[in-house]
Every structure is written in C-alpha cells, then in structure tokens.
C-alpha positions in Angstrom: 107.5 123.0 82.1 110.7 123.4 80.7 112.7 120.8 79.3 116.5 120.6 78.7 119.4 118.3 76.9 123.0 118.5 77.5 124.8 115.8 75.5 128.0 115.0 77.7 129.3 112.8 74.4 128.2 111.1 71.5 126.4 108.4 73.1 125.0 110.0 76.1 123.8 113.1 77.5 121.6 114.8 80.8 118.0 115.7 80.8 117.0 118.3 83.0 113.1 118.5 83.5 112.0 121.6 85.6 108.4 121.7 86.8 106.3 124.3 87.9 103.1 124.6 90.3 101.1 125.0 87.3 102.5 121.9 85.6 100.5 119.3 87.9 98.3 121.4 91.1 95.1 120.9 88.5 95.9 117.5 88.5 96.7 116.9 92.6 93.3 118.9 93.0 91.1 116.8 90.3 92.7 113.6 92.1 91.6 114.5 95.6 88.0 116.1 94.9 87.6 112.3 93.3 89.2 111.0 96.7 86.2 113.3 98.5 83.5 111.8 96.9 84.4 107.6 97.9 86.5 108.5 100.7 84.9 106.5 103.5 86.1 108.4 106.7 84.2 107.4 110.2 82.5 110.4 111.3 81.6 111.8 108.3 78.8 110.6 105.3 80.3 109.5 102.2 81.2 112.7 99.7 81.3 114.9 102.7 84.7 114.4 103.7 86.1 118.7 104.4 88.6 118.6 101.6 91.1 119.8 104.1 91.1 116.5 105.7 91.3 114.5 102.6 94.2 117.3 101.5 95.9 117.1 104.8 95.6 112.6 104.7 96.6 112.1 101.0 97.7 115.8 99.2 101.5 115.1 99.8 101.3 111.2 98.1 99.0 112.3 95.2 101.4 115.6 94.7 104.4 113.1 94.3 102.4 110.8 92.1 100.8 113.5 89.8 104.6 115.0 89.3 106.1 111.7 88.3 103.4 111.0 86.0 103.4 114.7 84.1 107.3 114.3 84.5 107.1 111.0 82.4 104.7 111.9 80.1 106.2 115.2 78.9 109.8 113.5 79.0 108.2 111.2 76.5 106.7 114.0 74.3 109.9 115.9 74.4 112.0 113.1 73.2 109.4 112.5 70.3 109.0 116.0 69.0 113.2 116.2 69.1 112.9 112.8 67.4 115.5 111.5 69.9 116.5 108.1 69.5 117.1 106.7 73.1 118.5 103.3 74.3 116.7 101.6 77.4 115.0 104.2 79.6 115.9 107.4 81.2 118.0 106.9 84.5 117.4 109.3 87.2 120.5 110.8 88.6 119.9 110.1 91.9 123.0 112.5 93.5 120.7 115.4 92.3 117.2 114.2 92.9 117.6 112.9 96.1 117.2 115.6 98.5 114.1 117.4 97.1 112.3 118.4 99.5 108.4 117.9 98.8 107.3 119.6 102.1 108.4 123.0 101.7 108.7 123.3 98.0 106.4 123.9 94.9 108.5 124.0 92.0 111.4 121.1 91.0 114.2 120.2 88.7 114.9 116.3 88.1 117.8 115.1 86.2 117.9 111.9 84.1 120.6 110.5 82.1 120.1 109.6 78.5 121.7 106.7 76.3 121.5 107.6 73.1 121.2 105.2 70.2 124.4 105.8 67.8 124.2 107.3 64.1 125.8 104.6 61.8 125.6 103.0 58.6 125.3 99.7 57.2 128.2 98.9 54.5 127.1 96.4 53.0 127.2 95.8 48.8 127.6 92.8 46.5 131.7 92.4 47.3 130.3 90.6 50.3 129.5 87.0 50.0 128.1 85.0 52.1 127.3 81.0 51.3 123.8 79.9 51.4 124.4 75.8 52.6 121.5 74.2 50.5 121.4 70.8 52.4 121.2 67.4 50.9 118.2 64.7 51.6 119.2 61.4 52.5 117.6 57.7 51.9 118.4 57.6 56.2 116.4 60.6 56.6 113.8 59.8 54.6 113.3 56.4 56.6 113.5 58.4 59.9 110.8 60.8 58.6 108.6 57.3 57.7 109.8 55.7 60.4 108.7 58.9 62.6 105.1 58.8 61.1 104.8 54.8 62.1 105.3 55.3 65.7 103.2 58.8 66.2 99.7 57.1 64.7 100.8 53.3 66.2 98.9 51.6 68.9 99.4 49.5 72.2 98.0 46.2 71.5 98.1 43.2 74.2 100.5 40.1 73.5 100.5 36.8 74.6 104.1 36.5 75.5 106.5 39.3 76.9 109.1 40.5 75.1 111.6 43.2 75.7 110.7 46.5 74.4 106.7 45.6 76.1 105.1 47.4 78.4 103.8 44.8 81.6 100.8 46.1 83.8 100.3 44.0 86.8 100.7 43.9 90.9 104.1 44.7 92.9 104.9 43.8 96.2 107.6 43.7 98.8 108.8 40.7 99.8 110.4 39.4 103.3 113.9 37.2 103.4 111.7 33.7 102.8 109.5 35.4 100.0 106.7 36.0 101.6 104.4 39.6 101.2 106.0 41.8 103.6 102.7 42.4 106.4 102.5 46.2 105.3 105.0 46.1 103.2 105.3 48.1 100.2 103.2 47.4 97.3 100.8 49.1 93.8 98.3 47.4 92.4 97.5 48.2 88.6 101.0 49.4 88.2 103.2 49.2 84.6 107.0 48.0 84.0 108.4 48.5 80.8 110.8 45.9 80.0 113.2 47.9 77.9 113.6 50.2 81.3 115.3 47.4 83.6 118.9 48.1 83.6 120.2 44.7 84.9 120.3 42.4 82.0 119.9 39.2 83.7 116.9 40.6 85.8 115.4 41.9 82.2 115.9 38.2 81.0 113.6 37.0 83.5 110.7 39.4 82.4 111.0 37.9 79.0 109.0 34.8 77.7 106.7 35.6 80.5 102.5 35.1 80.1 99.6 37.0 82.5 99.6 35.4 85.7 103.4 34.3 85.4 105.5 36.7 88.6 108.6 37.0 88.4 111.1 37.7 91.7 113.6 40.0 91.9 116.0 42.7 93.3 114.2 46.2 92.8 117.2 48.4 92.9 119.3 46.6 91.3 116.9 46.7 88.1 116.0 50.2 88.6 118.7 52.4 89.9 116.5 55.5 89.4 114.5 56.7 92.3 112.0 58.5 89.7 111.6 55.4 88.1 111.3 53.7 91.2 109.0 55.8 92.5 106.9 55.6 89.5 106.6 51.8 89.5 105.6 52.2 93.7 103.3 55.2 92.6 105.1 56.9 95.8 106.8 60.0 96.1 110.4 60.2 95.7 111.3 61.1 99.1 109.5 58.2 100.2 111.5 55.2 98.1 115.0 56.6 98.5 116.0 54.0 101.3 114.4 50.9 99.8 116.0 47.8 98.7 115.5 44.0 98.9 113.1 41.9 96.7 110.0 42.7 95.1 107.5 40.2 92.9 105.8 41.4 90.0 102.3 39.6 89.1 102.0 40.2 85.2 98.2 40.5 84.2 98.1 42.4 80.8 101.4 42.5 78.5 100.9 45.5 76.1 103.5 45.3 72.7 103.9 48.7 71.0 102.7 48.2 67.0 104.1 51.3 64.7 101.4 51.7 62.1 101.5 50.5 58.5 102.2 52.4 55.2 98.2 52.0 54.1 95.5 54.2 53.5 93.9 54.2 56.6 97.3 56.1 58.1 97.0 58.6 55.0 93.7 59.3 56.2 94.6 59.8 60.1 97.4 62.0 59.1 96.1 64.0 56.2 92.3 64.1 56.2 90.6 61.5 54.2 91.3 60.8 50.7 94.0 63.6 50.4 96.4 61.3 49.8 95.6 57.9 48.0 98.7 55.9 47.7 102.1 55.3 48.9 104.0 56.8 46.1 101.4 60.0 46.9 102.6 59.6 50.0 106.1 59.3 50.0 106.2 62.2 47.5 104.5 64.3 50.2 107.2 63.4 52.8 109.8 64.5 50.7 108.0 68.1 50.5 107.9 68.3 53.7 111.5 67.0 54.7 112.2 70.1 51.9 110.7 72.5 53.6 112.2 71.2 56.7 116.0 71.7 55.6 115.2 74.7 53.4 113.8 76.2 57.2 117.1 75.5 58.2 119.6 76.7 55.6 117.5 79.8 56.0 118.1 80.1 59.5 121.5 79.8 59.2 121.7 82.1 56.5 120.2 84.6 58.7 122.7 84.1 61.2 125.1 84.3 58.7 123.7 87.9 57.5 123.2 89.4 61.0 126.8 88.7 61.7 128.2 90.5 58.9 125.9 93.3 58.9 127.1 93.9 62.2 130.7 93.8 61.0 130.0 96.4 58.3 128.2 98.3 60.9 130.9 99.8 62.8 129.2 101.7 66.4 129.7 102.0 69.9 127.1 101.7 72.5 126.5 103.6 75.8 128.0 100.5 77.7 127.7 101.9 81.4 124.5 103.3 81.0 123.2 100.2 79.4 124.4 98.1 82.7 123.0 100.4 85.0 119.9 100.3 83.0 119.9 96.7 83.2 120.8 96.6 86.5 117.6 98.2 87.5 114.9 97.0 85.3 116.0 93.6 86.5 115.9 93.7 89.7 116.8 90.2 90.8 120.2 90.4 88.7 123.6 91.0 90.0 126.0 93.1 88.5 128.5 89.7 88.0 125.3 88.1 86.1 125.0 91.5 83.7 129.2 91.3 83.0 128.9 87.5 82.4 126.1 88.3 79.4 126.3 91.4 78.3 128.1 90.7 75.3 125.5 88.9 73.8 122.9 91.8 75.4 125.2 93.8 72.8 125.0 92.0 70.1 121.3 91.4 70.1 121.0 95.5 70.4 123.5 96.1 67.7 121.1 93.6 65.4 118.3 95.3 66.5 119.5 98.9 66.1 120.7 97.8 62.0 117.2 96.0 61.8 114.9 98.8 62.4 117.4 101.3 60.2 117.2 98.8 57.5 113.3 98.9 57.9 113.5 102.4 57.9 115.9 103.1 55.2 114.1 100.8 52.6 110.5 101.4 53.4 109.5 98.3 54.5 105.7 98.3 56.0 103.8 95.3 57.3 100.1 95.0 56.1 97.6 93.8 58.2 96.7 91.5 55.6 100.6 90.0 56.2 99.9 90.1 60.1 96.9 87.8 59.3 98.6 85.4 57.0 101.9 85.0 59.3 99.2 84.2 62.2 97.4 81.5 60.3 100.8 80.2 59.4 101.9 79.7 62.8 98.5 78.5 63.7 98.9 75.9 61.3 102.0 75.0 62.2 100.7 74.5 66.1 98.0 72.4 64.8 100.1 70.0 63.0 102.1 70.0 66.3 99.2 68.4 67.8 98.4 66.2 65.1 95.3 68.3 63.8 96.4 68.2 59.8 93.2 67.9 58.8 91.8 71.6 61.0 90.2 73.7 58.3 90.4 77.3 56.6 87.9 78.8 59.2 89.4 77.1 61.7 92.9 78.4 61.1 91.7 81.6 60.2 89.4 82.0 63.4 92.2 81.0 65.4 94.6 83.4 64.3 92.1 86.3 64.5 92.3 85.7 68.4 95.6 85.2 68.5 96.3 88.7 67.0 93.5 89.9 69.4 96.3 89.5 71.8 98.5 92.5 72.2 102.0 90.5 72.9 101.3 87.8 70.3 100.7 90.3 67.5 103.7 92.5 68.2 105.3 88.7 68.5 104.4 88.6 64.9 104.8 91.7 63.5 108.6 91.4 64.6 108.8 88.0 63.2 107.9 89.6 59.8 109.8 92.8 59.9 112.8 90.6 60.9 112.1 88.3 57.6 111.5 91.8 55.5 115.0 92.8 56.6 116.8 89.5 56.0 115.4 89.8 52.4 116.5 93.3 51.8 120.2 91.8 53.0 120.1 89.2 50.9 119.9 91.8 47.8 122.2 93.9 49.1 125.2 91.2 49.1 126.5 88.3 47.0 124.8 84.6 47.9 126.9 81.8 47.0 124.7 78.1 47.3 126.8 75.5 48.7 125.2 72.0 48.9 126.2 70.0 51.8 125.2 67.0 53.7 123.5 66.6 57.1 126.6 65.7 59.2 128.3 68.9 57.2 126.1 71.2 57.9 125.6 70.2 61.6 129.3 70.9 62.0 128.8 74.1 60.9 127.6 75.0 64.2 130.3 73.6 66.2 132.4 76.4 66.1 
C-alpha cells in the first residue's frame, strides 16, 4: 500500500491511499473460510458450504469491507508515523471515489481531504494582566446558606388550623349549578392543595382558618389557571382537564404545615455525621468554609474564562473553516448546514482553546498520574454524595465509588480532561500578571452581563 500527501495550503491538503490485491485478499479469504464454517445454507451440512458459493453470496461485501477497514487503519498509522496533526476526520472526496468499480477491478486509489491543525504560538508573558475578582461574603448570604440548611432537613408536620403556605390533603369533587356532587362528575380522593398555589386571593382566603372536616366551595379555574396544576389536583391527564370549569368542593382531612429545622445538635448530626460538629458557633464557622469554597469555585471559574480568552488572543491562527463545516455536516447527521453557520463560531472558539490547551500540555510537560485520576474521582464522588445529602459516606465508600467510576471508559477520560484543563489554567496563571480585585455579589454577577 502506498500512501501519499499533497498539502494544497497551510491548513489543508489531499491524501491519496492506493491499495493493492495484496493489501486485503488474505483478509477477504480469512473472512469467508470463517463464513464456511457457520454458514447455515439449506442443502448443505453446516461447514460444508463449497467456498465458491459462500465466495459467489458474500466475496464482493466482505472485499468492500476488508478494503475500508485496512484503508482506515493504515491511514491512521500513516498519519502517526508522519506525526500529522489533523483536525476532525479525513473526508473522502467523493468526485474521485465515486465511480470505482469493485466488479472488474483489484487494485484502487481513494482520495481524502485533510484539515490540518495550524502551527502557532501562545504569546503570553507577565505584561498581560488579568484581574482575579476575589468575591466578598455577605451577612444576607450567610442567612440564605442557614436558611438553605433549615428547609432541606425540615419536616411536614400536621396543624390544627390552615394557614397559607400549608399543604391540605382531602377529597375533591365536581359540583352541579345547586351544589350538589355532579352524578359522575369529576372527582380524587386522597388528593393535596397547597394553599400558597391558589392564584385568586379571595378564593385563597377561604382555604385559610379552615380545620379537617371543614369544605370549602369554589371556582376551580379561577384558583388554578394552570392545566398541570389542575390536572395534578384531578390526578388526570392534561388532555383530559383542558375544558373544565365550574365549581368544585374540597373536603379538608389532614392540614400538613411545613417546619424548617432548628439550629441544634440533632441537625449537626443529620447533616455532618454525629458529633462532628458540637455547637452552633462550630457550626456557623463551618458554613462560612463552605460559602468560601463556594465563591472561591467561582472567581476561579471566571478566572479561567478570563485566561482562555486572552490566550486565544495572543494565539493568533486560522482554521480550515470549510473543511471543518463539511466535517461537521457529516458526523452530525441530523444538522443542517443553517444550524452549523448559526454555531460555528463558538465550535471555533472551543477548538482554538482546545488546540492552545493540549500545546500548553505539551510544551510544559504536564502528565496526569493515576494517583491524580483517583483523587479527582473521589472528589467528584464526594461532591455527588453531598448532593444527595450523604455527608456522612465514608473513605471506603468514596474511594470504592470512584474506583468504578474510573472503570468507566468515558467518565475517566471525563476526568482526565477535567485535570489537564486545571494543569493548563495553572501554567497560565504563571505565565501572566494576576491582579485580585475584591468585589461584591451583585458586582460580580454583572460581570457576566456583558
């Protein structure tokens, strides 16, 4: 097999594969001795199939497939050895490798075209400076973080008397022009209102200061001029409530009233294991770690933002732009060419990011450890658990956890980027001139905006 380049510019060029007999006919043959031996042909014992048959059936379909896979592989082998950087895959030229003709001939020449990643450097030193936005805590966000904590470990407990953020369980029905139960009308049994969710504020009064047993009368879609909600309450499906109207009675028999939970040991416990923490001030100290880490996770992230943009300033490169569309075109399939103009400039600027990333990586030596791979698992394994309210899961546990997660062929190269990418923002962040900045919550919010 013989395998030429012809670079047509800078950023592209032609690759011209020509195959011989020799290149796959072991491969046809070794692929339709094995198609003898389970071919299942009436007439003939299994195995003993004449190999002409099995030749004449499926030679000219295993022929194509053997020469598209030895095409492939030694395209892949020949871009390697070269060490030829490549964007996307290689495009077949289809004006040139349309007409082969697979009856007649044994030996062929395929034609791809090539977009080649661009040679460029970073320019990047400590003239540059970018502003690291350190931002401030606030006595408001400290009570939201509190205040946050109270209503995830609360609890429904019943009430007496309804009030208007409670939750009512109870019977409803439809009811005729005289008040009556409609005779197969509409009605749930065991169903829950929440006051809070009526919209009309004269029908919400009525709901208030009520006890179990009280009912209450009233215009259903009027109070709830949301067919989900609607539907919800009827326990019906949404198609089947969108004509309804008139009145409706609700029977209350349990009122529920939300209760946040209190600042006390037993919700240091439920949140942190037991005895980790053992008093408020404890407590409150630990919430203004974590509301640390929390807007530290964000000035980072905007610093990162901050430090991919300008690197790919100072990274001046073009990209093979038409060959990129039609790569995109084909390896989405359900894409139209209007939806690959409409986002291709941030397609571009995600490639130009990941083009500096990997030369940084390269350029300063930066290697990822398996060691790393397993800490940055546990990490976000942690992180999950605390999701989920499991603060308390153990060192085994984490660490078993995020041995199956790296198990996982996607999730570990998941992480593996998620590290590199961190390696790359450090080395950036030595490379320039970091200014700190502190600024509030609103201020740095805004930062965004534009």
């Amino acid at each position: 097999m013989n395998i030429t380049r012809e670079n047509t510019d800078d950023l592209n060029a032609i690759l011209k594969v020509e195959v011989e007999k020799t290149d796959y006919e072991g491969n046809v043959e070794k692929v339709l001795r094995d198609y003898r031996k389970k071919a299942n042909i009436k007439g003939f014992r299994p195995g003993m199939v004449p190999f002409g048959l099995i030749k004449k059936m499926y030679g000219r379909a295993v022929q194509i497939d053997e020469i598209n896979k030895v095409v492939t592989e030694n395209i892949q082998k020949f871009l390697t050895d070269e060490k030829i950087e490549i964007l996307g895959d290689p495009l077949p030229r289809h004006d040139e490798n349309e007409n082969l003709d697979f009856d007649t001939r044994e030996s062929f020449t395929f034609s791809f075209d090539l977009g080649l990643a661009p040679a460029f450097e970073t320019k990047l030193s400590k003239k540059n400076k970018v502003t690291y936005y350190e931002i401030a805590a606030d006595d408001k966000m400290r009570n939201d973080y509190l205040d946050n904590y109270s209503r995830r470990y609360g609890r429904f407990e019943k009430a007496d008397t309804s009030e208007e953020k409670d939750i009512l369980k109870g019977k409803i029905e439809a009811l005729d022009e005289n008040g009556d139960p409609l005779p197969d009308g509409l009605f749930a049994d065991d169903t829950t209102l929440s006051v809070e969710l009526i919209k009309d504020s004269e029908i919400q009064k009525q709901f208030i200061g009520k006890k179990a047993y009280d009912t209450v009368t009233f215009d259903l879609r009027k109070a709830l001029p949301n067919d989900n909600e609607i539907a919800g309450l009827l326990k019906r499906k949404k198609e089947e409530i969108e004509k309804i109207d008139g009145n409706f009675r609700f029977t209350i028999n349990e009122i529920s009233r939300f209760r946040k939970a209190e600042l006390n040991q037993e919700l240091f416990d439920r949140i942190y294991g037991e005895g980790v923490i053992k008093s408020e001030e404890e407590f409150r100290g630990r919430v203004d770690d974590e509301i640390a880490a929390t807007l530290g996770n964000e000035s980072d992230y905007k610093l990162s933002l901050d430090l991919k943009k300008l690197a790919i300033e100072k990274s001046e490169f073009e990209l093979p732009e038409e060959f990129l569309k039609r790569w995109l075109l084909k390896v989405n399939e359900n894409t139209t060419v209007e939806q690959i103009e409409k986002e291709f400039g941030n397609f571009t600027q995600d490639l130009k990011w990941q083009l500096i990333r990997n030369k940084i990586a390269r350029d300063s030596e930066i290697k990822i450890t398996e060691e790393e791979l397993k800490k940055e698992a546990e990490n976000i394994t942690r992180q999950q658990f605390r999701q989920y309210g499991l603060f308390y899961a153990t060192d085994e546990q984490v660490s078993n956890y995020a041995i199956e997660t790296l198990k996982r062929e996607e999730d570990a190269k998941r992480i593996a980027d998620k590290i590199l990418e961190e390696k790359v923002i450090l080395a950036l962040k030595e490379m320039v001139k970091l200014e700190t900045l502190t600024v509030s919550t609103d201020d740095f919010n805004k930062l965004f905006e534009s």
